[in-house]
C-alpha positions as MATLAB code, in Angstrom:
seq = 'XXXXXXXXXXXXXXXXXXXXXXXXXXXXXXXXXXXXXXXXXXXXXXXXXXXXXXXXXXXXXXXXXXXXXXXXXXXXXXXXXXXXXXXXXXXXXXXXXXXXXXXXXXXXXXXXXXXXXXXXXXXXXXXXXXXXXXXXXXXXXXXXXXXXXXXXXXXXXXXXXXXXXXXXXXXXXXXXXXXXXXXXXXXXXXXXXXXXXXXXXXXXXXXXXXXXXXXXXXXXXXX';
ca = [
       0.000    0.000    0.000;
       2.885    2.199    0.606;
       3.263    2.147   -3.310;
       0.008    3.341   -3.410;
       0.321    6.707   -1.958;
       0.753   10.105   -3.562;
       3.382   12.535   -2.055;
       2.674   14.955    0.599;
       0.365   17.565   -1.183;
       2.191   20.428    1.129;
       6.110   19.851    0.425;
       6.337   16.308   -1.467;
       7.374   14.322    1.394;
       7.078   10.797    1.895;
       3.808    9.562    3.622;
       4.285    6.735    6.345;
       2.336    4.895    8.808;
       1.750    6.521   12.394;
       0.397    4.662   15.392;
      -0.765    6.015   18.754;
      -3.626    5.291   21.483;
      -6.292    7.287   23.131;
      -8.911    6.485   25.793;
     -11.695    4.846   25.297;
     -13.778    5.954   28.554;
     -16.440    8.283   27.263;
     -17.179   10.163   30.782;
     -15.095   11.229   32.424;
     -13.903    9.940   35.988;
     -13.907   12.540   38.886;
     -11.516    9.962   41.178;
      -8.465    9.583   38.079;
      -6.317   12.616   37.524;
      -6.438   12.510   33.120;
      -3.921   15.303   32.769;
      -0.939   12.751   32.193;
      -2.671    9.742   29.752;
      -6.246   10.814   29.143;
      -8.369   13.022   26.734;
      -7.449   16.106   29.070;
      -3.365   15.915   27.554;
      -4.536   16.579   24.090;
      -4.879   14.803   21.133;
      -3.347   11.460   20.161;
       0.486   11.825   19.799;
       2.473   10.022   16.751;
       4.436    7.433   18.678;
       2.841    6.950   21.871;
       2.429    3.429   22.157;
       4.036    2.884   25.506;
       2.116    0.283   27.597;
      -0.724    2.300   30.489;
      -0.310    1.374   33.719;
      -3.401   -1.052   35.136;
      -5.077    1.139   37.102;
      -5.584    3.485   34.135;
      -8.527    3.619   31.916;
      -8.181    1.362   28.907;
      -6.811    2.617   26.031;
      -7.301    2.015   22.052;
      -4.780    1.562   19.204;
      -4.865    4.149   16.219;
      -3.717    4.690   13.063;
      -2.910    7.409   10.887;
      -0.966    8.128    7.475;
       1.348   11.271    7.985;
       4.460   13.141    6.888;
       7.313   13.335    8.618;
       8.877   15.894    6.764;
       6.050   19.012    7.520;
       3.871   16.928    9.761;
       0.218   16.991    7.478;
      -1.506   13.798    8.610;
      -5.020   12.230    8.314;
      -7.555   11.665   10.681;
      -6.656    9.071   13.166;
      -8.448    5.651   12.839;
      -9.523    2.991   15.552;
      -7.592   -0.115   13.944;
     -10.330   -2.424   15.742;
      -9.486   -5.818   15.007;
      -8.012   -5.289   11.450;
      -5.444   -2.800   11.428;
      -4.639   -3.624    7.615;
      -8.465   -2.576    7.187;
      -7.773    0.915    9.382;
      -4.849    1.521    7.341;
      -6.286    1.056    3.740;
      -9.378    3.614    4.635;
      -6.692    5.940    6.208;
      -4.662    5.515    2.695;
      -8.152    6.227    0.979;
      -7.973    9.104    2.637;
      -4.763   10.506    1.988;
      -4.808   10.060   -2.101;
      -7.984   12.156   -2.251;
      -5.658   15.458   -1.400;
      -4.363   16.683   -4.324;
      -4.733   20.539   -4.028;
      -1.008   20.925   -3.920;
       0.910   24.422   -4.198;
       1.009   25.573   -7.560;
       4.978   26.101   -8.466;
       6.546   29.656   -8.791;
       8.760   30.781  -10.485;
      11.807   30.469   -8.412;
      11.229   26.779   -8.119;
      11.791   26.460  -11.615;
      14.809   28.836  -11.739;
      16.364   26.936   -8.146;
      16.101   23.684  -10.774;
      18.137   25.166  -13.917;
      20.494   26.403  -11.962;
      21.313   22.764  -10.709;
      23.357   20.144  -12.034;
      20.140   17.943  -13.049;
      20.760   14.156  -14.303;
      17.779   11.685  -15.428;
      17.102   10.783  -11.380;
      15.775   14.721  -11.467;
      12.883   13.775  -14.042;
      10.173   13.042  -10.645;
      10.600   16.678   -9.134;
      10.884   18.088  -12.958;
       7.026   16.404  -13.653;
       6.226   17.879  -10.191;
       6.935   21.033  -10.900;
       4.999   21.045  -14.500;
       2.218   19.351  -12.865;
       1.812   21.604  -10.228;
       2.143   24.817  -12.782;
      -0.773   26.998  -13.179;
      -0.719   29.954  -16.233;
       2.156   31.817  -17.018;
       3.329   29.683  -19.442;
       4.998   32.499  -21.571;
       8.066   32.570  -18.890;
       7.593   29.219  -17.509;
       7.831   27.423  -20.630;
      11.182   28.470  -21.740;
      12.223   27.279  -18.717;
      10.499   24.146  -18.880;
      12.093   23.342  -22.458;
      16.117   24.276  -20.805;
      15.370   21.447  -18.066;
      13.850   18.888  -20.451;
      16.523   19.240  -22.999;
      19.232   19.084  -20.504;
      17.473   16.367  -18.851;
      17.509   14.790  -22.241;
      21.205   15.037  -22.515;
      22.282   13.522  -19.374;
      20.073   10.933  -19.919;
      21.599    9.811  -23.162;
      25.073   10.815  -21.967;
      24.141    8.013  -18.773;
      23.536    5.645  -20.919;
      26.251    5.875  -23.072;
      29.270    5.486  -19.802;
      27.518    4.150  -17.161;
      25.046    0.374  -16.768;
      22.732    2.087  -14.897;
      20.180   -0.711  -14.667;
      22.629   -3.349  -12.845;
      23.133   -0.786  -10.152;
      19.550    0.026   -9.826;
      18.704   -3.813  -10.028;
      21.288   -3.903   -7.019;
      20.394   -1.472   -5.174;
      16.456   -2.651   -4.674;
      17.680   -6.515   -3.793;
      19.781   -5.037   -0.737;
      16.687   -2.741   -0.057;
      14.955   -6.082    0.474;
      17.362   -7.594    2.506;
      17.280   -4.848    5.254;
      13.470   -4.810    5.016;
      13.579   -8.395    5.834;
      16.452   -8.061    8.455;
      15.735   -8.421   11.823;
      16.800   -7.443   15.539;
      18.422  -10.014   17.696;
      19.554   -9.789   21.085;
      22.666  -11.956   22.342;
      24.568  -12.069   25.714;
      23.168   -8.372   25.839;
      24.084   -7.151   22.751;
      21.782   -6.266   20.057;
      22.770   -7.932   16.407;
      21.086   -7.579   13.039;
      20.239  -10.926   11.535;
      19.632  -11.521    7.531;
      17.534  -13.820    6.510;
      18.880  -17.468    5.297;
      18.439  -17.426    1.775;
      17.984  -21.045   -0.265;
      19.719  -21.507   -3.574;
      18.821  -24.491   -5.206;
      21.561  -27.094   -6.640;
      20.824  -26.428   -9.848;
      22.065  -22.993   -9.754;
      25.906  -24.333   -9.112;
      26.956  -23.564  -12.822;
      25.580  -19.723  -12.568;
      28.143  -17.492  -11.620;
      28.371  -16.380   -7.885;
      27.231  -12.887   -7.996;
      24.396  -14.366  -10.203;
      23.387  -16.996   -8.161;
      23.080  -14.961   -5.264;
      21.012  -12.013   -6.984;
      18.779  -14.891   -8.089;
      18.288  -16.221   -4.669;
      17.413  -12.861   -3.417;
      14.998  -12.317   -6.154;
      13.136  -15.044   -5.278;
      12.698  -14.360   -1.842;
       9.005  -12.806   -1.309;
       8.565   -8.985   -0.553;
       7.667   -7.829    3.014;
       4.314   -7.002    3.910;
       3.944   -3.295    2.395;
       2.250   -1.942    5.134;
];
């Protein structure tokens, strides 16, 4: 689901998952003192998940999607007993705002003056679709970037295998998604998973063989 969800519509950040609790007593009670972990504190913080102490009023997991980057978030969501199910309608939620800040002028200049290269093409179709009229001094501007995007694309492609290191680079992103926390003799370790390469592999060579094992290993749960 995380695939699923449109930049920040304030600053183009990158929406995540937050989780928090609030209290689930309606009425208030006059004999508990809900300054410190009830209603009376505020709203739900992002984060709080810290276990209540028993003789506190019980407390109910939430959800929310949010950015971390300028702190826009959605309304928070009682996970219930599906918290996949919480998530998706907080997702819904998210994708339907699009009234993003139109781009000005100096955006556009900030970006020519740069040393762009073909991973600048996302923020370049940002900008553009987030560009509202003036077209007469924006365009101009629009065509430098796109030709010199154009340019260092070809020029990429020419001296460097791009796709090998981008094919690299997303199997060790799925190794440290799948990588866990271990703790031994009081020291905390990360552990990758085993990975199972089948005999008939032998002949392949070895960084083959093992960029085929990790390919076949499943994808985390995306949320």
């Amino acid at each position: 689901m995380y695939e699923q969800l449109i930049p920040c519509d304030h600053c183009g950040g990158r929406p995540t998952v937050g989780r928090s609790q609030r209290l689930v007593c309606k009425l208030p009670n006059p004999q508990y003192d809900y300054t410190e972990w009830g209603r009376m504190s505020g709203p739900p913080r992002i984060g709080d998940r810290l276990p209540r102490p028993r003789e506190v009023p019980k407390t109910e997991p939430l959800v929310c999607i949010y950015c971390a980057d300028c702190g826009m978030q959605t309304p928070w969501e009682a996970t219930g007993r599906d918290e996949k199910a919480a998530m998706d309608r907080c997702g819904a939620v998210w994708n339907r705002r699009l009234a993003r800040p139109e781009a000005e002028k100096t955006d556009v200049q900030r970006l020519v003056e740069r040393e762009i290269g073909a991973a600048d093409i996302p923020a370049v179709l940002d900008l553009l679709s987030r560009t509202d009229g003036n077209w007469e001094e924006m365009g101009p501007m629009f065509s430098m970037i796109a030709r010199r995007l154009v340019d260092a694309t070809v020029v990429t492609f020419d001296s460097w295998p791009i796709d090998p290191v981008l094919n690299d680079a997303a199997r060790w992103r799925k190794l440290i998604q799948l990588a866990k926390w271990v703790e031994m003799e009081g020291e905390r370790y990360v552990q990758f998973p085993k990975i199972y390469s089948p005999a008939e592999h032998d002949e392949m060579l070895f960084e083959d063989r093992i960029a085929t094992a990790v390919d076949s290993m499943p994808d985390r749960d995306r949320w």
